[in-house]
PDB file of N, CA, C and O in Angstrom:
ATOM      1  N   UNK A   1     -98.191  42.518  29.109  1.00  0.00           N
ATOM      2  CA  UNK A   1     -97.849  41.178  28.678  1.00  0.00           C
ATOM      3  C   UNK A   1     -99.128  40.366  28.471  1.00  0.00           C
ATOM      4  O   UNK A   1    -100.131  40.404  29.183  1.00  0.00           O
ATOM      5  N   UNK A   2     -98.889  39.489  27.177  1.00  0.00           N
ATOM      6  CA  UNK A   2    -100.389  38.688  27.101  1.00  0.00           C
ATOM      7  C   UNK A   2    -100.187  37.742  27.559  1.00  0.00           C
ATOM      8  O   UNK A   2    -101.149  37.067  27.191  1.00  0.00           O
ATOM      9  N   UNK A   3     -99.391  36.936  28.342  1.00  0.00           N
ATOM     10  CA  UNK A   3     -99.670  35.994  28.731  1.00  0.00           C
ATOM     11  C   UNK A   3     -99.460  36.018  30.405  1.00  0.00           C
ATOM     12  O   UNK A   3     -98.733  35.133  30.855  1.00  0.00           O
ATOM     13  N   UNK A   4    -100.014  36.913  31.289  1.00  0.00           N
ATOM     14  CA  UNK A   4    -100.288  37.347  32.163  1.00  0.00           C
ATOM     15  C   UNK A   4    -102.090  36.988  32.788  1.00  0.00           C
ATOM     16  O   UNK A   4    -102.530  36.573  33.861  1.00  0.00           O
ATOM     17  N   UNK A   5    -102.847  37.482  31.238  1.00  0.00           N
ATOM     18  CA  UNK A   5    -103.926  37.324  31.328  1.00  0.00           C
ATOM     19  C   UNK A   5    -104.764  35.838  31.266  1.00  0.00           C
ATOM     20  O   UNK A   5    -105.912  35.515  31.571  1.00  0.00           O
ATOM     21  N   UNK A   6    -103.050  34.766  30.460  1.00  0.00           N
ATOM     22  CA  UNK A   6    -104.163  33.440  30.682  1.00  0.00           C
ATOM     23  C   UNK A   6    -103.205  32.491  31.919  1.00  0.00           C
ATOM     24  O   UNK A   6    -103.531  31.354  32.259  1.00  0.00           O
ATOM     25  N   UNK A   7    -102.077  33.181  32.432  1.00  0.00           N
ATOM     26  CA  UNK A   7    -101.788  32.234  33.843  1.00  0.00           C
ATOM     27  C   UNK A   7    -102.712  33.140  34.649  1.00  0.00           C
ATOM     28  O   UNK A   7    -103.045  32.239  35.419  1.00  0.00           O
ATOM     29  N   UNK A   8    -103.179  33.860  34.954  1.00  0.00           N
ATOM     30  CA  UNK A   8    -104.710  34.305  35.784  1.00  0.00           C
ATOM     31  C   UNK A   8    -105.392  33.792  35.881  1.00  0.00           C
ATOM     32  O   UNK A   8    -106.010  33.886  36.942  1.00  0.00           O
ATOM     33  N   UNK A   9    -105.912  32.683  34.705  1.00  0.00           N
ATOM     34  CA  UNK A   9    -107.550  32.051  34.701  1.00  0.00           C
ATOM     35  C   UNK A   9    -106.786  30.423  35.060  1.00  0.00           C
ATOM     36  O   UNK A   9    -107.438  29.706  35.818  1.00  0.00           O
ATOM     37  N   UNK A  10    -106.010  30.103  34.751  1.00  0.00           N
ATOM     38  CA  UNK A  10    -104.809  28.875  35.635  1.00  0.00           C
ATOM     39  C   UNK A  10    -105.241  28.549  37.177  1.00  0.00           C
ATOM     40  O   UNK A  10    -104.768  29.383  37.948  1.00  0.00           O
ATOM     41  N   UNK A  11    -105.856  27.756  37.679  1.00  0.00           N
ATOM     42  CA  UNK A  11    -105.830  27.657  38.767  1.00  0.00           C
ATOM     43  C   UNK A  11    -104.818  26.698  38.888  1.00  0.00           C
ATOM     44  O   UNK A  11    -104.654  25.804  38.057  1.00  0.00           O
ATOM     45  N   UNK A  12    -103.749  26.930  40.450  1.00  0.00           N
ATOM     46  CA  UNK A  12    -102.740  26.015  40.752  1.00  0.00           C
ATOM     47  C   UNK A  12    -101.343  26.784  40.146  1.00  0.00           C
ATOM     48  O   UNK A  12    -100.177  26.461  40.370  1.00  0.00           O
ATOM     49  N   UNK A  13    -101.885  27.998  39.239  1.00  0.00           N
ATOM     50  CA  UNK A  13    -100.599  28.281  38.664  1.00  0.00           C
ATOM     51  C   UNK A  13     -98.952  28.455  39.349  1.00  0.00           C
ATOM     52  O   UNK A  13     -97.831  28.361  38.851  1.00  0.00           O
ATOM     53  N   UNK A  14     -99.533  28.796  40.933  1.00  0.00           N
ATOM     54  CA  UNK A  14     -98.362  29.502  41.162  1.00  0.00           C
ATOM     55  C   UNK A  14     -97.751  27.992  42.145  1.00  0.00           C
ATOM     56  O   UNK A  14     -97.260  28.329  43.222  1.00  0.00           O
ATOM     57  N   UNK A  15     -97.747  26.976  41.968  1.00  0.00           N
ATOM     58  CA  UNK A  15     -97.416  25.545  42.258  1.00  0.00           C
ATOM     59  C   UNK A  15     -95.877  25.784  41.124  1.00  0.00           C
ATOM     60  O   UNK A  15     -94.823  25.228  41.432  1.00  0.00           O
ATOM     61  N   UNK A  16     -95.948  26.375  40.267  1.00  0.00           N
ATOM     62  CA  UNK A  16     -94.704  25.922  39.117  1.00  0.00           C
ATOM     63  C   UNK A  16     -93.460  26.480  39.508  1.00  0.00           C
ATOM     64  O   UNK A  16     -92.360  25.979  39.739  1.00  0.00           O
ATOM     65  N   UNK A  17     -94.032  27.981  39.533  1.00  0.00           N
ATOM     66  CA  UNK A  17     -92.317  28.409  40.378  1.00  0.00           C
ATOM     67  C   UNK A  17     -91.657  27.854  42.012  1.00  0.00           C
ATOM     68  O   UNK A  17     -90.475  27.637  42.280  1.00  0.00           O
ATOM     69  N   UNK A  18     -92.686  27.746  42.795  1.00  0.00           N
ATOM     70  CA  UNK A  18     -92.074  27.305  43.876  1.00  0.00           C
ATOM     71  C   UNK A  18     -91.568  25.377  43.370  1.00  0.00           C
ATOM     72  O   UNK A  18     -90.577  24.838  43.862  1.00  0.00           O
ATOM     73  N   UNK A  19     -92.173  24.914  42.706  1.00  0.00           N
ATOM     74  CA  UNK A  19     -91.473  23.830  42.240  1.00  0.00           C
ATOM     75  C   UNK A  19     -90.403  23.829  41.396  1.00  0.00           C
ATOM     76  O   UNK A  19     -89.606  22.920  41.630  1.00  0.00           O
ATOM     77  N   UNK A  20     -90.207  24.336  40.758  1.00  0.00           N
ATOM     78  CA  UNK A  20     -88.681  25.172  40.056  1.00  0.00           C
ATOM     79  C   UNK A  20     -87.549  25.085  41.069  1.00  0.00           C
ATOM     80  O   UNK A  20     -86.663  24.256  41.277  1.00  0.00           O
ATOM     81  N   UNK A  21     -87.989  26.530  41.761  1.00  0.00           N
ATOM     82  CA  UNK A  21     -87.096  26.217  42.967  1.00  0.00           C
ATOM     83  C   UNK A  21     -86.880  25.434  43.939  1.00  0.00           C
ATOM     84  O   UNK A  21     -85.782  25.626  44.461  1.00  0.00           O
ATOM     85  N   UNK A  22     -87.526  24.581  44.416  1.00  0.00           N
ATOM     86  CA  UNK A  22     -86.952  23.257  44.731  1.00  0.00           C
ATOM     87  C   UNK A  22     -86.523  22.912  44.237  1.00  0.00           C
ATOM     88  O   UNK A  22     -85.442  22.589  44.728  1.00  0.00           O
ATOM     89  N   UNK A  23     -86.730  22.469  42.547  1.00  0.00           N
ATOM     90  CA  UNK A  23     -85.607  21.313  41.997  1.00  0.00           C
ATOM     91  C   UNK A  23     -84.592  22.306  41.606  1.00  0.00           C
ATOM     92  O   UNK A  23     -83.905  21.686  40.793  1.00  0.00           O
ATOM     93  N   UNK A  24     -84.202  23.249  41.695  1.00  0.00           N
ATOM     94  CA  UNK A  24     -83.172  24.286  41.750  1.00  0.00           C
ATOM     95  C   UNK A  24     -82.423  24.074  42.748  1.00  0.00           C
ATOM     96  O   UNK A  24     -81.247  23.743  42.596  1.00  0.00           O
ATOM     97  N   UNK A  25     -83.015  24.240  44.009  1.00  0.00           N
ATOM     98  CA  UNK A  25     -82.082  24.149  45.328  1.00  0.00           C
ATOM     99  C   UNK A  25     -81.834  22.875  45.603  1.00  0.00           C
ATOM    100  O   UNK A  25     -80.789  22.548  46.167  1.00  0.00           O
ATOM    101  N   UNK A  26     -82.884  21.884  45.193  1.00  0.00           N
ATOM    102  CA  UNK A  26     -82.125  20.466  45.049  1.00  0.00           C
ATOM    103  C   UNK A  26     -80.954  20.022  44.593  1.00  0.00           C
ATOM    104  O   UNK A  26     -80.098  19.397  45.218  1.00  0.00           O
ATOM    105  N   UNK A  27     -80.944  20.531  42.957  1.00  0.00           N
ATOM    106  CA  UNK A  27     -79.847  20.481  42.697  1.00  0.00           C
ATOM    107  C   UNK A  27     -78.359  20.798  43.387  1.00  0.00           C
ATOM    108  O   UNK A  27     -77.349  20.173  43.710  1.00  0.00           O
ATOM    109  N   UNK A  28     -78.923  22.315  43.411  1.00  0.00           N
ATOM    110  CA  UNK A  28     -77.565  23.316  43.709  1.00  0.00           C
ATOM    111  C   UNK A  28     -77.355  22.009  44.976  1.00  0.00           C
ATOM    112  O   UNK A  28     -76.492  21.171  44.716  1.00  0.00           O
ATOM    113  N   UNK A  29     -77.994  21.882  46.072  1.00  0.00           N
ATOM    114  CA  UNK A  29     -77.246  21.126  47.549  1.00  0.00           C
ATOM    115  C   UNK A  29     -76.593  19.739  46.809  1.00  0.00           C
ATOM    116  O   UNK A  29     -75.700  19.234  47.490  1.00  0.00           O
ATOM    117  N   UNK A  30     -76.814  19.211  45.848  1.00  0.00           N
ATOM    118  CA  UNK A  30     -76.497  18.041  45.379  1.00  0.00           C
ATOM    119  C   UNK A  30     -74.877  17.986  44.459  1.00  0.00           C
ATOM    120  O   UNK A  30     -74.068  17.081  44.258  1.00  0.00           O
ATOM    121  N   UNK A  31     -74.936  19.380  44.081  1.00  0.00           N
ATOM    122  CA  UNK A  31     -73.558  19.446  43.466  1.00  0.00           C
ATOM    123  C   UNK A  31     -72.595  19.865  44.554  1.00  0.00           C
ATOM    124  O   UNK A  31     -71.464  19.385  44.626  1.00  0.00           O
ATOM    125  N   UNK A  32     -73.177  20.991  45.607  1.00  0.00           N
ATOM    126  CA  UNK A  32     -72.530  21.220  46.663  1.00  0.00           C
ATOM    127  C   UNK A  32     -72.009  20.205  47.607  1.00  0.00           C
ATOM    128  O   UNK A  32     -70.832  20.130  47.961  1.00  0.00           O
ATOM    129  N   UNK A  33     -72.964  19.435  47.985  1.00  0.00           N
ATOM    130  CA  UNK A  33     -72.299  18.084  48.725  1.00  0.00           C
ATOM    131  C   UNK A  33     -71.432  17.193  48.043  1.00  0.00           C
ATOM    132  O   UNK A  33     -70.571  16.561  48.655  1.00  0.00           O
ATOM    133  N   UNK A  34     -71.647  17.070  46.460  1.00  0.00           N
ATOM    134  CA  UNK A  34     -70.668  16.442  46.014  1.00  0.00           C
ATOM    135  C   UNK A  34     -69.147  17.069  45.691  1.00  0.00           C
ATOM    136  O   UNK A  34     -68.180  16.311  45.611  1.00  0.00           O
ATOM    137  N   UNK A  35     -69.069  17.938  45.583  1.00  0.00           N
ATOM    138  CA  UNK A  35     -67.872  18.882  45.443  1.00  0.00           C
ATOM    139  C   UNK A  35     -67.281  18.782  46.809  1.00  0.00           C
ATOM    140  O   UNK A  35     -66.069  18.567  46.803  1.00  0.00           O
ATOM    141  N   UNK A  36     -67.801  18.878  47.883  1.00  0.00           N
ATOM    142  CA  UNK A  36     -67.241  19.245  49.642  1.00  0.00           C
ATOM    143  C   UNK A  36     -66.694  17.557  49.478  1.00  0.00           C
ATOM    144  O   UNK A  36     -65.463  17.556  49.444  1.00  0.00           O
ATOM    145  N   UNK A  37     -67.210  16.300  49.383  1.00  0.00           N
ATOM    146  CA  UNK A  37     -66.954  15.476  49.337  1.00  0.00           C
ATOM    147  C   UNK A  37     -66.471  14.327  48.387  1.00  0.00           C
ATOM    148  O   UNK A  37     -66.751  13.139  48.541  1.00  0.00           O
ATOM    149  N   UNK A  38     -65.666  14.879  47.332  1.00  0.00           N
ATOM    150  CA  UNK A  38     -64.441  14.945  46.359  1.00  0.00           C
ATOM    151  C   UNK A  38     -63.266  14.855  47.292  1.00  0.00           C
ATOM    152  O   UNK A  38     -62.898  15.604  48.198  1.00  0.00           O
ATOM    153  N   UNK A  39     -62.575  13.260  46.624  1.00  0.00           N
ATOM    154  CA  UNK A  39     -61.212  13.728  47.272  1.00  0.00           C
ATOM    155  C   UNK A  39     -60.286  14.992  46.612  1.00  0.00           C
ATOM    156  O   UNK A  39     -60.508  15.575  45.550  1.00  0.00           O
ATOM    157  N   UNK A  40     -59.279  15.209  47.484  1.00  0.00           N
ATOM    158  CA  UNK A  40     -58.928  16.568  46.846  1.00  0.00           C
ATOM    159  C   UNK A  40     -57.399  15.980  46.244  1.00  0.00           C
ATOM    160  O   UNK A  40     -56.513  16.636  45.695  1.00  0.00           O
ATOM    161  N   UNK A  41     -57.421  15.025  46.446  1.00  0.00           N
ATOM    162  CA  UNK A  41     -56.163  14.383  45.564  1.00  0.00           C
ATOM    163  C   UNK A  41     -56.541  14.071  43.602  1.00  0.00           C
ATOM    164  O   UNK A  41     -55.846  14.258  42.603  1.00  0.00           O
ATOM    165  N   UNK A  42     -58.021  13.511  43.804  1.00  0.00           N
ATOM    166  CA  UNK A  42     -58.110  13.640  42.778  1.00  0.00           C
ATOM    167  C   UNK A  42     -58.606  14.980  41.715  1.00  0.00           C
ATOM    168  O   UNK A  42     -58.427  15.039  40.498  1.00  0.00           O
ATOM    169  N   UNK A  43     -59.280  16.013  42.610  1.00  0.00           N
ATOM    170  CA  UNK A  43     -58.870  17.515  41.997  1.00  0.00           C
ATOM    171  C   UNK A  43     -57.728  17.902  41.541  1.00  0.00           C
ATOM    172  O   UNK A  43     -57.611  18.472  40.456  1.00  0.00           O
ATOM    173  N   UNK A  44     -57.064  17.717  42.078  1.00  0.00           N
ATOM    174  CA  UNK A  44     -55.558  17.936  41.914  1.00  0.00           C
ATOM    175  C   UNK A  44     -55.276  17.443  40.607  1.00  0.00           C
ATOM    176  O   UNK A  44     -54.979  18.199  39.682  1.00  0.00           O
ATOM    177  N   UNK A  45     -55.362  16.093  40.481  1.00  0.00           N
ATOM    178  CA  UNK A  45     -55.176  15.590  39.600  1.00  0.00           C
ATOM    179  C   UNK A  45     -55.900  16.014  38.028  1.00  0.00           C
ATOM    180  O   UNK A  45     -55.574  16.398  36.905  1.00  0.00           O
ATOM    181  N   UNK A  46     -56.713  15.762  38.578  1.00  0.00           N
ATOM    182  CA  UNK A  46     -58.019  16.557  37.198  1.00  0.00           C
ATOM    183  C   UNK A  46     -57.748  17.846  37.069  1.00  0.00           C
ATOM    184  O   UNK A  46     -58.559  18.301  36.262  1.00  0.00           O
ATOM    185  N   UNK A  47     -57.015  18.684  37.452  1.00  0.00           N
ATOM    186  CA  UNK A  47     -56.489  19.982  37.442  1.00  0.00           C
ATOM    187  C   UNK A  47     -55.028  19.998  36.909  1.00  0.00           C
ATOM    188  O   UNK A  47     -54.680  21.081  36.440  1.00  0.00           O
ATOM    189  N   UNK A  48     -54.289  19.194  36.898  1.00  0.00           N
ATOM    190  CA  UNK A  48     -53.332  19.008  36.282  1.00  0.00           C
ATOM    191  C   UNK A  48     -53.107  18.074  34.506  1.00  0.00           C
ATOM    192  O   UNK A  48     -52.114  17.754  33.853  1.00  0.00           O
ATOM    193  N   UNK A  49     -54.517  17.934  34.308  1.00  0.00           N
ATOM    194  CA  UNK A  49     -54.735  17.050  32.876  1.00  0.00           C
ATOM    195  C   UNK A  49     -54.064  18.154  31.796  1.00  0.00           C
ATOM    196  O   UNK A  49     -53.442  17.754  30.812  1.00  0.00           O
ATOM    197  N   UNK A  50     -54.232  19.411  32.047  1.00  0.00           N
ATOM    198  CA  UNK A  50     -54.001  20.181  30.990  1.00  0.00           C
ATOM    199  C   UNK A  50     -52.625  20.445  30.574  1.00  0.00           C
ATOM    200  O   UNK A  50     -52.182  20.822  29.489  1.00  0.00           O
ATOM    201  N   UNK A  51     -52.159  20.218  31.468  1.00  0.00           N
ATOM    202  CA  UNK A  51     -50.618  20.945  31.185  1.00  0.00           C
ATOM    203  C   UNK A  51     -49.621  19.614  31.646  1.00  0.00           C
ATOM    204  O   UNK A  51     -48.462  19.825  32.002  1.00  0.00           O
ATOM    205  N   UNK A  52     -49.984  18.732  31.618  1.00  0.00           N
ATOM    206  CA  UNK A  52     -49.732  16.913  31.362  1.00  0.00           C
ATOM    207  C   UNK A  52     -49.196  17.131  29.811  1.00  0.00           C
ATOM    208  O   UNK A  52     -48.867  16.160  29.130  1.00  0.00           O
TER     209      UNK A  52
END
């Protein structure tokens, strides 16, 4: 791969993926807490739009 040879001469390079994944796992906990804390009346509801 050629572009192997110029994230090599990159100093700091490897700062990008572990920052990725933070705002990755940020996310993911952010949809997760919001989903656990959804009422489930209104799932229900929003689950029933289709066939309304």
């Amino acid at each position: 791969m050629k572009f192997i040879h110029y994230l090599e001469k990159i100093t700091g390079v490897s700062i990008y993926p572990l920052l990725s994944f933070c705002i990755f796992g940020l996310f993911f906990l952010a949809v997760l807490v919001l989903v656990f804390k959804t009422d489930k009346k209104s799932i229900y509801n929003i689950s029933r739009i289709p066939l309304d």
